[in-house]
C-alpha positions as CSV (number, residue, x, y, z in Angstrom):
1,X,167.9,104.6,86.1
2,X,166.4,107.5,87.9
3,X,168.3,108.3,90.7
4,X,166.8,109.8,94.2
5,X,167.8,113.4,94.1
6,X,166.8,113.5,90.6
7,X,163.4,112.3,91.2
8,X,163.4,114.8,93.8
9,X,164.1,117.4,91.5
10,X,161.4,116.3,88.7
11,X,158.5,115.9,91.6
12,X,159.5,119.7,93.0
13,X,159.5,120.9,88.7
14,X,156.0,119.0,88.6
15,X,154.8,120.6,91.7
16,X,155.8,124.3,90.9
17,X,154.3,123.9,87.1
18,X,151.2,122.7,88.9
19,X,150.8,125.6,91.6
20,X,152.1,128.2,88.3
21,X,149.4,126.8,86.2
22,X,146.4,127.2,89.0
23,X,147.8,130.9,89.5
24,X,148.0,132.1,86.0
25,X,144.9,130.5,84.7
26,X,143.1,132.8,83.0
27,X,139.9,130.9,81.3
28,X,137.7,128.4,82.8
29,X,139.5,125.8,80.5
30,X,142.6,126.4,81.9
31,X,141.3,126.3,85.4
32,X,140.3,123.0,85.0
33,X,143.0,121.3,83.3
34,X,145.1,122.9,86.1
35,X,142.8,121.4,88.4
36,X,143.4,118.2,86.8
37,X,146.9,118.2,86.6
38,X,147.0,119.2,90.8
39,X,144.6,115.8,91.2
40,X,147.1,113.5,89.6
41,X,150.3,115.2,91.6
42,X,149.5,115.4,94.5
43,X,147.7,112.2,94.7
44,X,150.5,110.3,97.0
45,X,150.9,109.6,100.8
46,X,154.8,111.0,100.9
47,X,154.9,113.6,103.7
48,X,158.2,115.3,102.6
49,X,156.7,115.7,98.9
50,X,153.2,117.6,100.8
51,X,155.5,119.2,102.4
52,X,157.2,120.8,99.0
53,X,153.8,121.3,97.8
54,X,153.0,123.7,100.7
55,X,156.5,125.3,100.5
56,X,155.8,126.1,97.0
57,X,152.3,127.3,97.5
58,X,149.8,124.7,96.4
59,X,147.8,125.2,99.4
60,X,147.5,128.8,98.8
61,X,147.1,128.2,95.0
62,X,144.2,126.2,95.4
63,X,142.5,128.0,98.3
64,X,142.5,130.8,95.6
65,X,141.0,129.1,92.8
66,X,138.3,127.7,95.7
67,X,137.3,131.1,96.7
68,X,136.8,132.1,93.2
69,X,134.7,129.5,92.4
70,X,132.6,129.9,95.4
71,X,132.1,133.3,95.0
72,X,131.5,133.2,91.7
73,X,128.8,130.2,92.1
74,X,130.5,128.1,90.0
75,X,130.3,124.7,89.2
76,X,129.9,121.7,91.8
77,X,132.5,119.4,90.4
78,X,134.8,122.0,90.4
79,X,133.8,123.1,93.8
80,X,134.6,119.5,95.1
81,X,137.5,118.8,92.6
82,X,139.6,122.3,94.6
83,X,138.6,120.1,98.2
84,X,140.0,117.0,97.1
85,X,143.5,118.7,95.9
86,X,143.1,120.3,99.5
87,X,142.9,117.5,101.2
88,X,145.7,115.6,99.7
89,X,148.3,118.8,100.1
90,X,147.4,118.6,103.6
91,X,148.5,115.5,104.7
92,X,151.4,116.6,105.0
93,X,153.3,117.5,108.7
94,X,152.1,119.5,111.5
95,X,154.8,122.0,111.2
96,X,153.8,122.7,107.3
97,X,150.2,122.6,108.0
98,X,151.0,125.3,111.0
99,X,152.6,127.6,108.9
100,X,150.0,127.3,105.6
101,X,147.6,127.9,108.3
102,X,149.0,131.1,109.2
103,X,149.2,131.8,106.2
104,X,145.8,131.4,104.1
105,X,144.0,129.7,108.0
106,X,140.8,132.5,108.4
107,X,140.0,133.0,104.5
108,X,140.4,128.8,104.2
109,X,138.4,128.2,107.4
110,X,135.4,130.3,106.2
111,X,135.7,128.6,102.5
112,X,135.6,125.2,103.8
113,X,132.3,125.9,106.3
114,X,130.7,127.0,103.0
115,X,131.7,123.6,101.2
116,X,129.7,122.0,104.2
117,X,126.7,124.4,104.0
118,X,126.3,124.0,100.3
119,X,127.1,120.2,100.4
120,X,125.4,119.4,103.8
121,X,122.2,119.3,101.9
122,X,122.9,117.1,99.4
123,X,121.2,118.7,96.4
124,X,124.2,119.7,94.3
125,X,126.7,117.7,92.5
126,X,129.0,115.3,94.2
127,X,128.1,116.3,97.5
128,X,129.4,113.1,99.4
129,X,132.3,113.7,97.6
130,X,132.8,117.8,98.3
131,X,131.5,117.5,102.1
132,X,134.3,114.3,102.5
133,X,137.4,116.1,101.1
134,X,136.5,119.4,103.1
135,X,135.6,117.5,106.7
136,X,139.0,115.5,105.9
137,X,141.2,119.0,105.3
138,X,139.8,120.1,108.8
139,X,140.7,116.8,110.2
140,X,144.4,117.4,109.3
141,X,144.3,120.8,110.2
142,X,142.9,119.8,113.5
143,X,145.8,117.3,114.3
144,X,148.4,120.1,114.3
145,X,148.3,121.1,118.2
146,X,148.7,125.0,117.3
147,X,145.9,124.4,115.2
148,X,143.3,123.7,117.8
149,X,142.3,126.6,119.8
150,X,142.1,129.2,116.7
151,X,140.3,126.7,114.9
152,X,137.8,126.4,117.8
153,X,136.9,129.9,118.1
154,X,136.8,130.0,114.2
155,X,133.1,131.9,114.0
156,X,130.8,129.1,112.4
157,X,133.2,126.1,112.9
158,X,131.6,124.1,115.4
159,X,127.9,124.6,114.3
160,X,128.8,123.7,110.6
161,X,131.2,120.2,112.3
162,X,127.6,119.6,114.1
163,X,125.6,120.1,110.6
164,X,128.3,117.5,109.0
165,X,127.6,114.9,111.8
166,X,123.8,116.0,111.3
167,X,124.2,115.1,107.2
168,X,123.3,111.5,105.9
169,X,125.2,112.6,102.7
170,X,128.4,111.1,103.9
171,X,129.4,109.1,107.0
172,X,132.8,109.0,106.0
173,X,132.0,113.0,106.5
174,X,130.6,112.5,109.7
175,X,133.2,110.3,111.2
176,X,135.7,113.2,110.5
177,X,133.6,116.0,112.0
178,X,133.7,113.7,115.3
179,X,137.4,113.0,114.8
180,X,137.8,117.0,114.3
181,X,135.9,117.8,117.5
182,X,137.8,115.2,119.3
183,X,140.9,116.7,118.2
184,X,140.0,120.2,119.2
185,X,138.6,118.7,122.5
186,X,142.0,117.6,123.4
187,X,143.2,121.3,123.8
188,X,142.7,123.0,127.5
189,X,141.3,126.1,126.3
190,X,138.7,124.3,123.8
191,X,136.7,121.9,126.8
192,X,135.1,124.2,128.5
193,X,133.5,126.3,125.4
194,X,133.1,123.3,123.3
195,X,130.8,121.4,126.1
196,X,128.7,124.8,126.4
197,X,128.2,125.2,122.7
198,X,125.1,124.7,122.0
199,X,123.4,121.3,120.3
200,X,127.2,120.0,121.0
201,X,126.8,117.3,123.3
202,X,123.5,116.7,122.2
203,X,124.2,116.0,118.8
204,X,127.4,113.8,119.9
205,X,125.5,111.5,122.1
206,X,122.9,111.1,119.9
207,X,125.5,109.0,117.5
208,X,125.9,106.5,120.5
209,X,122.9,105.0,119.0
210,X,123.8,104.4,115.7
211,X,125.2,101.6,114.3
212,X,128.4,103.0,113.0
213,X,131.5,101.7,114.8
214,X,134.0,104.1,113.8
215,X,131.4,107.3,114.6
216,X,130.6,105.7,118.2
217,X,134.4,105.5,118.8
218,X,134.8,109.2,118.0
219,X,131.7,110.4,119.8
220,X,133.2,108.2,122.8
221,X,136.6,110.0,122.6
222,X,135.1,113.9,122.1
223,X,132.7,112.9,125.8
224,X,136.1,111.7,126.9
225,X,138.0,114.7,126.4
226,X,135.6,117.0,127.2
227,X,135.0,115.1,131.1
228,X,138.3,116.9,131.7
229,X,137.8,119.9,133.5
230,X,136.0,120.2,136.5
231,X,134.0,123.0,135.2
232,X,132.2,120.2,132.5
233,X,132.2,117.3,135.0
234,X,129.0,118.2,137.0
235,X,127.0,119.6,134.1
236,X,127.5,116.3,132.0
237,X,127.0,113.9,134.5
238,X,123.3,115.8,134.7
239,X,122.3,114.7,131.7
240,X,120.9,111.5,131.7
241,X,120.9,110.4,127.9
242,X,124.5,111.2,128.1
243,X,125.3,108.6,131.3
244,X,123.1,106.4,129.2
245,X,125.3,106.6,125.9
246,X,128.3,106.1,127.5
247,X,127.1,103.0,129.3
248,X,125.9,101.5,125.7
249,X,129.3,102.9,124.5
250,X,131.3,100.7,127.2
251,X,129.1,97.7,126.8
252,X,128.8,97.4,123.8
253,X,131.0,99.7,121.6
254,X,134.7,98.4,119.8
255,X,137.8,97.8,122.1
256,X,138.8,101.3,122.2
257,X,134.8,102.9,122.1
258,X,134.7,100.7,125.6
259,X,138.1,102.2,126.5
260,X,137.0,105.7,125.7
261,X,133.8,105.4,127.2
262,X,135.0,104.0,130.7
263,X,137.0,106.8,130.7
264,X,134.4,109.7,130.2
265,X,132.5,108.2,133.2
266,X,136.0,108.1,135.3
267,X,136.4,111.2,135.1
268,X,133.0,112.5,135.7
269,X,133.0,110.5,138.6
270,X,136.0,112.4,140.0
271,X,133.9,115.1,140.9
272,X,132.3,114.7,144.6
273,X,128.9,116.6,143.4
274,X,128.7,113.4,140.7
275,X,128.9,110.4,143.3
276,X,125.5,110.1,144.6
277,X,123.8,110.7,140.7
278,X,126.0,108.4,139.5
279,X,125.5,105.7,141.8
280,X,121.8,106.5,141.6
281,X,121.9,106.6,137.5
282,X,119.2,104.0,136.0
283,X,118.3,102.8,139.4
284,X,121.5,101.7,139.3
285,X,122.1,100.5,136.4
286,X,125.1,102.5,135.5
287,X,127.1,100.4,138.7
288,X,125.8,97.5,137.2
289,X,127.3,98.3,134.0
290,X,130.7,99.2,135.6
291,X,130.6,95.8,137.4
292,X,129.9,93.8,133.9
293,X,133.0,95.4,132.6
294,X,135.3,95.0,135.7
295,X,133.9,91.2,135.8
296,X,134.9,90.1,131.8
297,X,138.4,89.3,131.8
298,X,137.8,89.5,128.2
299,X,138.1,93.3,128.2
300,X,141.1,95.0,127.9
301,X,143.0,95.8,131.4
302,X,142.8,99.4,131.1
303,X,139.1,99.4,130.9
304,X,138.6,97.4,133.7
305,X,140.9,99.5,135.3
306,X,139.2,102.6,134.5
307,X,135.3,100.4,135.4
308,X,137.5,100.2,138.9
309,X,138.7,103.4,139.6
310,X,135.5,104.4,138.8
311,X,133.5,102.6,141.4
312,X,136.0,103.6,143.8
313,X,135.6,107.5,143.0
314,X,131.8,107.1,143.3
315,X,132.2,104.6,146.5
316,X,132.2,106.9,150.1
317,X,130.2,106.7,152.8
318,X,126.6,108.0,151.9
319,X,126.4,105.6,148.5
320,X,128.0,103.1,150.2
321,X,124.7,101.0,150.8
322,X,123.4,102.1,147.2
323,X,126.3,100.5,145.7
324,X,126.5,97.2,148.6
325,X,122.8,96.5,147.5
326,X,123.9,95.9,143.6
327,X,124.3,91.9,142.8
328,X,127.9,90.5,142.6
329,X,129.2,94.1,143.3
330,X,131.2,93.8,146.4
331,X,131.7,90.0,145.1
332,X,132.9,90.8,141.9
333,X,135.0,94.0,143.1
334,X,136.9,91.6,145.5
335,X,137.6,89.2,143.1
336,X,139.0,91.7,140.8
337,X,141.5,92.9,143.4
338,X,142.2,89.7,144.3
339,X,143.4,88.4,140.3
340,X,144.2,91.9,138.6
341,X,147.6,91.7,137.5
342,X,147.6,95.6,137.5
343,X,148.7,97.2,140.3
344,X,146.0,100.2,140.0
345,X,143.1,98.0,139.7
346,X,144.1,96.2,142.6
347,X,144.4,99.4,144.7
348,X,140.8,101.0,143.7
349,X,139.4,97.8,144.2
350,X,141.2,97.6,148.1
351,X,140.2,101.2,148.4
352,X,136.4,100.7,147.7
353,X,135.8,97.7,149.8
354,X,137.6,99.5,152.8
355,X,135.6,102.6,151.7
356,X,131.7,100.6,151.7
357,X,132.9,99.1,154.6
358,X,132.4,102.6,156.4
359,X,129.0,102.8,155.2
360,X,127.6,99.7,155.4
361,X,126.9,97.7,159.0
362,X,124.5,95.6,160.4
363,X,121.2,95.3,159.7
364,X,121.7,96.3,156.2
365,X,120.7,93.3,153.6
366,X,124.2,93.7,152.3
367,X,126.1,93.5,155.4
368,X,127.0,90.0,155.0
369,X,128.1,90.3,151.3
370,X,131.0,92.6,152.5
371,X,131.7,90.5,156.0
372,X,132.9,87.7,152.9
373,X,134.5,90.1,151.7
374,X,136.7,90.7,154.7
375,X,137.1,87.0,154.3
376,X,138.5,86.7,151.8
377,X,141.1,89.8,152.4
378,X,142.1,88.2,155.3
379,X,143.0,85.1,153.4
380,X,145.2,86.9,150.6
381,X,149.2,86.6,150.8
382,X,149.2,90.3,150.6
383,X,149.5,92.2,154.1
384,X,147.5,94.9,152.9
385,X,144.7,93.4,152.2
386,X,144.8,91.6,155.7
387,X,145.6,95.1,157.5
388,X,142.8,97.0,155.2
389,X,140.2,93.5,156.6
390,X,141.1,93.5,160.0
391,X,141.0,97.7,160.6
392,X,137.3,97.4,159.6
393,X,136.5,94.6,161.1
394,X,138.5,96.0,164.5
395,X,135.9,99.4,163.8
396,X,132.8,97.2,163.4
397,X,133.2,95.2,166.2
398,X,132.9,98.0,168.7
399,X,129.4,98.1,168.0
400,X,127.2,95.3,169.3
401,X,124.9,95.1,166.2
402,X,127.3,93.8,164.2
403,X,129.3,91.1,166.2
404,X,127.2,88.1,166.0
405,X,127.2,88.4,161.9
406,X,130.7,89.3,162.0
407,X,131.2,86.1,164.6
408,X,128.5,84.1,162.5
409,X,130.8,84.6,158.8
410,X,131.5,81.3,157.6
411,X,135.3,81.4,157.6
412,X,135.8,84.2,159.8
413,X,137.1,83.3,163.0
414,X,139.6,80.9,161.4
415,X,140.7,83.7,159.4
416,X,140.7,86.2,162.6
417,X,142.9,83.2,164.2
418,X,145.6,82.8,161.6
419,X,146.0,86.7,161.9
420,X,146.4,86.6,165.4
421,X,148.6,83.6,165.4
422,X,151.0,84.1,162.1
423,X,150.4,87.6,161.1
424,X,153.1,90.9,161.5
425,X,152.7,92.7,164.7
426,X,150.0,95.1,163.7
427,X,148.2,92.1,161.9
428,X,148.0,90.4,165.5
429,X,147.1,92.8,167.7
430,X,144.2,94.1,165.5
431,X,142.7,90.6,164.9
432,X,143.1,90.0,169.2
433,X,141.3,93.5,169.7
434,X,138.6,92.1,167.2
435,X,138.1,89.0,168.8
436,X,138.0,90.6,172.2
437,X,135.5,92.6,171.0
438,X,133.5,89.4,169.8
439,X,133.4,87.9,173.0
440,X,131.9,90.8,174.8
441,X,128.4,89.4,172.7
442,X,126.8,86.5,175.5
443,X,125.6,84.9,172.3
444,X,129.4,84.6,170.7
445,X,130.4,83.1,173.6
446,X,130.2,79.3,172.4
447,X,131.0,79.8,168.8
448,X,133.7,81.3,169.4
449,X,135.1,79.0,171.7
450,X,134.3,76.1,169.3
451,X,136.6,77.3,166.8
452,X,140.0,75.4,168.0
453,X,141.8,77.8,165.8
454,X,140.6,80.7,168.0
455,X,141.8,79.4,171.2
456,X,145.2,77.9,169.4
457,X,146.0,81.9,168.8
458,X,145.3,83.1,172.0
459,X,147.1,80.6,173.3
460,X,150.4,82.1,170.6
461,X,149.1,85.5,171.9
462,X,149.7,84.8,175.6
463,X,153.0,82.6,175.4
464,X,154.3,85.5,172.6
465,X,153.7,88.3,175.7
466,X,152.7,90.6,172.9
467,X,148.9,92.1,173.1
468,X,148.0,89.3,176.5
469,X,146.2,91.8,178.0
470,X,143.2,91.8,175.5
471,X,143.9,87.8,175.0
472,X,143.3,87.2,178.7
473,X,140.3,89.1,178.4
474,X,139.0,87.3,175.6
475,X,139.2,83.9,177.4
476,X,137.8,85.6,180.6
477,X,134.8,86.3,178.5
478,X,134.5,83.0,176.8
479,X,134.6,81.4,180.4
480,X,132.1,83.6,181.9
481,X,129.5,81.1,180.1
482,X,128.8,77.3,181.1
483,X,128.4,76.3,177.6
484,X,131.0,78.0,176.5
485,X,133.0,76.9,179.6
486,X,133.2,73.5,178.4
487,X,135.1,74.0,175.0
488,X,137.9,76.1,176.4
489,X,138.2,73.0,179.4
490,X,138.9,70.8,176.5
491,X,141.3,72.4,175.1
492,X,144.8,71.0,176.9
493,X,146.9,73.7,175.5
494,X,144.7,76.5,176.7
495,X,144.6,75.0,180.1
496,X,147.9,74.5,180.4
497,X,148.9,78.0,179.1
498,X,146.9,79.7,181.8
499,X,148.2,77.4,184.5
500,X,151.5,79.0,183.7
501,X,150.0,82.5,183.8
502,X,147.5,82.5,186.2
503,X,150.0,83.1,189.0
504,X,150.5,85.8,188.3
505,X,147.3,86.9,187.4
506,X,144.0,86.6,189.9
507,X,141.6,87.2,187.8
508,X,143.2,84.5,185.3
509,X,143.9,82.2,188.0
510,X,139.9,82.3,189.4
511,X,139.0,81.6,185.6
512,X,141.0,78.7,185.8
513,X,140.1,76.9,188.3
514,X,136.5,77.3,187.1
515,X,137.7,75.5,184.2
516,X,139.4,72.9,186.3
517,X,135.6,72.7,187.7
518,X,134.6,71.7,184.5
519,X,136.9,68.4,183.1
């Protein structure tokens, strides 16, 4: 039985008669029977065994014999033969791929880019097969992070990844020319370059559109990682077909092309300059994409966390109407923030309603789509939803425009009650200042004192001492009308409330007996 050290021992014998046999051939049939023999050892997916093989100088070895051949014109098969040895050498670590690189890295680059050229065409021998194993070498190479930056700047690398992607000879080609520029777009010092180099975006978004899953998912992730800096965020989100490949990406793209793709449009959208072309993209349709994704609890959290975050980077007060005017937005947003079991996506979704909610007022057709809105955050168990509600409703209210739709909210003066009633101390003296505010409309007047709930909390207000002032003012106002007169009269716990107050209190004591008048 073969033990482990001395299997060990008889792969390292193999692997140094392979690399002593590529170096000392000295006719072309011993070149090939040594490229043979390299085929059939280092055909394995043992890491610690690639790693011998580069210790001992396979790499090297065969990026020799590569050269030659290239520079001699020699045969294809050969040609594509050397790649495939490559490629399996190299899957082994970062650290061993770092230091081949260093090694042999400029002379192998400029080999493998003429692979591509000469393959890239598909008019010689087993190009699928040459223009593979060399797109698949640059793909390990490119997962080593002190790879990525010299590998970047390599002169001719990223025009001959682009005339990979560009190839029908192989899509398994193509997908690793996307996989190697999303690789090298994952390095600081490779975003901005790579997004100015030129045909590179274009030729990336342009595989959005075709019906290869595992290309669109790459394509998604190289737009992700190059929305990074700032200095790329405004110049992408200015071209149009891109916006539009990311939303087909999101939509309709795998698990992880969605995921990718959200994120590409986050983080354009966390550039101010972006907000009002973004919201403005497709005539909106790139909100009503984000809002499809937030809305299907069949997509993973994180994308609908990223759909949120986005609409809350885009949302501030100049696109705050743009966005209010989309169908099932503010709904769908609210409802979101309401169920989310992430914490994120709960606070972008708070965070954009509260943010529309500064741009959008009375008589705007959308006004009354985020007064429901406000509804419904009143309603929730969380305080911060209730707090975030009642500060915008205490802001709109000041303005006479918007009370009667505020007032007129199905819901919302029962809601406004149970806040001033049951709420914390900041809850109640915001929903008092907000009904006072209401009363101070003539046409309010009745509706408001209909709502028994209304009067029950201004009633709590006055008997709690806390915030009477502005509750003695509200049922001043709501008695300064006959009508309304008549409701507040009925009510026995008002009246005898302000009987206990109106001692002490003339102008509460006159409103009283007016009431008084009236049963």
């Amino acid at each position: 039985m073969v033990t482990l050290n001395r299997a060990k021992r008889m792969t390292k014998s193999v692997t140094k008669q392979v690399v002593e046999e590529l170096n000392q051939a000295a006719t072309h049939k011993q070149s090939i029977l040594a490229i043979e023999n390299a085929l059939t050892a280092f055909n394995h997916r043992k890491e610690k065994a690639h790693n011998e093989e580069v210790k001992t100088g396979a790499a090297t070895a065969l990026y020799k014999q590569l050269a030659l051949i290239l520079h001699t014109n020699g045969a294809d098969e050969e040609m594509m033969k050397l790649c495939s040895a490559l490629e399996m050498v190299y899957r082994c670590s970062d650290e061993y791929r770092t230091a081949s690189f260093q090694a042999i890295g400029d002379g192998l680059l400029t080999v493998m880019l003429q692979v591509i050229a000469r393959s890239a065409s598909g008019n010689i021998d087993h190009a699928d097969l040459a223009i593979k194993s060399a797109t698949r070498v640059l793909r390990h190479l490119s997962q080593a992070d002190a790879l990525k930056v010299p590998m970047a700047n390599h002169e001719g690398l990223l025009t001959a990844l682009l005339i990979a992607i560009e190839s029908e000879v192989s899509n398994d080609a193509r997908v690793d020319a996307l996989w190697i520029l999303a690789n090298l777009a994952y390095a600081d010092k490779n975003e901005v370059m790579m997004a100015n180099h030129q045909g590179l975006l274009d030729t990336v978004v342009e595989v959005a559109y075709e019906d290869i899953p595992e290309a669109q998912k790459q394509a998604a992730k190289v737009l992700s990682n190059l929305s990074c800096p700032i200095e790329n965020k405004i110049p992408m989100a200015k071209r149009s077909k891109l916006l539009d490949a990311l939303m087909l990406l999101m939509l309709k793209g795998s698990e992880k092309t969605a995921k990718y793709a959200a994120g590409a449009i986050q983080k354009l959208s966390i550039a101010k300059g972006n907000r009002v072309r973004l919201a403005n993209h497709g005539n909106g349709s790139l909100l009503d994409a984000l809002v499809k994704v937030a809305a299907d609890d069949k997509i993973e959290d994180d994308t609908i966390q990223r759909a949120m975050k986005t609409l809350s980077n885009i949302a501030y007060k100049e696109t705050a109407v743009t966005m209010g005017e989309r169908d099932t937005l503010i709904e769908t947003i609210c409802k979101v923030t309401h169920e989310s079991e992430t914490s994120e996506t709960r606070s972008a979704g708070l965070s954009t309603v509260r943010v529309l909610a500064t741009g959008i007022q009375y008589p705007e057709q959308c006004y009354s789509e985020l007064l429901k809105a406000m509804v419904s955050l009143l309603r929730s168990q969380h305080r911060e939803y209730r707090v975030a509600a009642l500060e915008s409703l205490k802001s709109h209210a000041i303005y006479a425009k918007n009370r009667i739709p505020i007032a007129d909210t199905k819901g919302m003066l029962e809601a406004l009650g149970s806040c001033a009633s049951e709420g914390a101390a900041e809850e109640r003296e915001l929903a008092v200042t907000t009904v006072l505010n209401l009363t101070m409309e003539h046409n309010n007047l009745v509706f408001i004192a209909s709502c028994y709930d209304v009067l029950s909390a201004l009633i709590d207000v006055l008997q709690s001492g806390e915030n009477r002032e502005d509750a003695l003012q509200a049922i001043v106002n709501l008695a300064s009308q006959n009508n309304s007169m008549e409701y507040l009269a009925k009510h026995e716990g008002l009246m005898m409330t302000m009987l206990k107050f109106s001692t002490d209190d003339p102008s509460l004591k006159n409103t009283f007996k007016r009431l008084a008048a009236v049963m």
